[in-house]
N, C-alpha and C positions, 0 to 999 in steps of 0.2 A: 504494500500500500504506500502510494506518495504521500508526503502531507508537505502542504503548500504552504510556503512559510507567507505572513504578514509583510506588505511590505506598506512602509509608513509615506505617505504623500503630503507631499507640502499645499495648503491653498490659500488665495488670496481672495478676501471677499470685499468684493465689489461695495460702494457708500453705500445703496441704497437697500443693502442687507441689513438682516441686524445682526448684532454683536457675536462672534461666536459661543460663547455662553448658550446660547440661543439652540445650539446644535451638540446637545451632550454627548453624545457616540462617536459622532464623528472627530471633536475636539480632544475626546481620549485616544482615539485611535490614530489621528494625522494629526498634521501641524497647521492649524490654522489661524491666520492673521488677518485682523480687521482693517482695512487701508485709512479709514479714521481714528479708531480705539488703539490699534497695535500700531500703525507706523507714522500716527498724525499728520496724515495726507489729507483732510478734506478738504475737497471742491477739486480737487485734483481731477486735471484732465484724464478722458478715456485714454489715449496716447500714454498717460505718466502711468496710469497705473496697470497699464498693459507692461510697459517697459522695468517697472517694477518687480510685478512679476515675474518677466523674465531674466531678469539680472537675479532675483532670489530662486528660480527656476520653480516658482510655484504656478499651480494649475490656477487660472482666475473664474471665480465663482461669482455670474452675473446676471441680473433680469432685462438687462438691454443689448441684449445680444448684436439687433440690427446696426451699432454702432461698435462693439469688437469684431466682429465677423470678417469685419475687410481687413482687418491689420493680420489676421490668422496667416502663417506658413506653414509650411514641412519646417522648418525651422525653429519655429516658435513653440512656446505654450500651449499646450491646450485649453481651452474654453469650456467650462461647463456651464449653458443657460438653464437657469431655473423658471419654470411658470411661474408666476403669481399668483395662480389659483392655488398653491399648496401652501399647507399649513406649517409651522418651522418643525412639529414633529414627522410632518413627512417627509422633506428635504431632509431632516435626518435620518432617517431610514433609508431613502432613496441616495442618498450621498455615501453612508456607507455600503451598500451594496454595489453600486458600481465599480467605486473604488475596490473593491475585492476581487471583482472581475478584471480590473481594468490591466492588462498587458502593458510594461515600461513601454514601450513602442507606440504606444497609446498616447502617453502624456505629453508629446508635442504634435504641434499639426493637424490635431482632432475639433472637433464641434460635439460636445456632448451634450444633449440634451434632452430635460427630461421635465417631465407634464407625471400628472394626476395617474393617466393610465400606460404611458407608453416613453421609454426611454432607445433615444436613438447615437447611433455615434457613424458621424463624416468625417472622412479627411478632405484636407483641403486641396 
């Protein structure tokens, strides 16, 4: 029997998140940073806090996707868009199950996103 080790993911939550606090699973399992509360970035352009991001090589967690989307590479960070429609216990739940799936290879380049019933993953 294999057993699949944990592997810990860095992410960066986007201002109009709330706090990681907010996300109790995920916050013990991975590394997550609030771009207001953890690195006192607010009002911080999409561009800074995408480049942020990727200089701490964390995955950015965000509900405006149609404005990261363009900056996305093979290169880059991945992106994980959250609905709106979900409640912060299910983005919990939903954020660590992906990530458990999610293949290194994964965490650049990608478009992760995920809704109420249906989680999808694009590269760019």
């Amino acid at each position: 029997m294999t057993i699949r080790r944990h592997t810990r993911y860095k992410l960066l939550l986007d201002e109009g998140l709330p706090r990681k606090e907010a996300y109790p699973l995920a916050n013990n399992y991975h590394s997550l940073k609030h771009i207001v509360h953890d690195i006192d970035k607010g009002g911080a352009k999409d561009k800074d806090v995408y480049s942020i991001a990727n200089k701490d090589k964390r995955l950015v967690v965000v509900f405006n996707t149609k404005d990261f989307r363009p900056m996305l590479s093979s290169e880059s960070v991945s992106i994980i868009s959250l609905s709106t429609n979900l409640t912060d216990k299910q983005v919990d739940l939903k954020l660590c199950k992906i990530l458990r799936s999610l293949n290194p290879s994964q965490t650049k380049g990608h478009l992760i996103t995920i809704t109420s019933n249906h989680v999808s993953l694009t590269k760019s």
